[in-house]
C-alpha positions in Angstrom: -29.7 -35.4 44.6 -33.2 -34.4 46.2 -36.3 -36.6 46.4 -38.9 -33.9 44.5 -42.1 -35.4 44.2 -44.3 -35.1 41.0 -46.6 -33.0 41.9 -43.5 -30.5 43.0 -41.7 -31.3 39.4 -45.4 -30.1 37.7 -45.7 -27.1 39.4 -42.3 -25.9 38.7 -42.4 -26.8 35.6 -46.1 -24.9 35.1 -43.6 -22.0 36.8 -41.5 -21.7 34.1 -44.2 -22.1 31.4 -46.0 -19.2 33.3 -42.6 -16.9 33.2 -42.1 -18.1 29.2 -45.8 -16.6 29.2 -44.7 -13.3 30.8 -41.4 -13.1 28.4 -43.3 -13.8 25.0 -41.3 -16.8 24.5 -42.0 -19.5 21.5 -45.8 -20.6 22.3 -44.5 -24.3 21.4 -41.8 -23.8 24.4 -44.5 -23.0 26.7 -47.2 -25.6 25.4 -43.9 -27.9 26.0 -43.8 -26.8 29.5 -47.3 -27.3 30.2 -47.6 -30.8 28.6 -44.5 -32.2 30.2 -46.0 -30.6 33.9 -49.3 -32.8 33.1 -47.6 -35.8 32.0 -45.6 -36.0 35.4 -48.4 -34.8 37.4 -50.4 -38.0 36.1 -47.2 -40.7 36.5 -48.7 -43.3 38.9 -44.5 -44.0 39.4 -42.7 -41.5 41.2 -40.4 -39.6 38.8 -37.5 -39.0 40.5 -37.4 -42.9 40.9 -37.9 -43.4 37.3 -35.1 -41.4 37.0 -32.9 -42.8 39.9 -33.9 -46.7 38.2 -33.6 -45.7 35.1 -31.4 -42.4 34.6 -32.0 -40.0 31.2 -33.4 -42.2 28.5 -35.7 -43.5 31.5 -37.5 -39.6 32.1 -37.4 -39.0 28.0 -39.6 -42.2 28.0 -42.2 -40.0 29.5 -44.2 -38.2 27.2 -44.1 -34.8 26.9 -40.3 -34.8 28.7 -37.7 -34.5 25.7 -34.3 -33.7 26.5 -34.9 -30.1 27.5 -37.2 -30.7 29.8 -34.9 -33.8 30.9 -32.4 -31.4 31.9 -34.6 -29.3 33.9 -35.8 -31.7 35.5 -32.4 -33.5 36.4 -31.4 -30.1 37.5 -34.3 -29.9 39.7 -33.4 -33.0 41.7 -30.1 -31.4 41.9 -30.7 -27.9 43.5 -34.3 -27.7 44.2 -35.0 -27.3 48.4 -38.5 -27.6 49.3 -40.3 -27.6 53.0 
């Protein structure tokens, strides 16, 4: 599992709200996206520890992240590689 900081969870996260833009996907997906990259953005905890101390219900406690956005961001930890 990777340590991705929040500000590296947002900006992925604004990625894929970006690319739903390009595809003409559901404007509430994107809006989804976009809220979700702000909320995690602004954490003062680090949100891979919220996850680490507190696992899946812990991350859907933050606003904006319901269970699809969970699972991207789990998966995140999981294969992103940055620096």
């Amino acid at each position: 599992m990777q340590h991705t900081s929040n500000g590296d969870i947002a900006r992925i996260l604004r990625g894929v709200a970006e690319y739903l833009t390009m595809e003409s996907a559901n404007p509430f997906r994107i809006r989804a996206y976009g809220r979700a990259a702000e909320a995690i953005e602004s954490l003062e905890e680090d949100i891979f520890l919220i996850y680490k101390n507190g696992g899946e219900k812990a991350l859907e406690a933050v606003p904006g992240v319901g269970m699809a956005i969970r699972d991207h961001v789990i998966e995140i930890f999981r294969t992103v590689k940055l620096g």
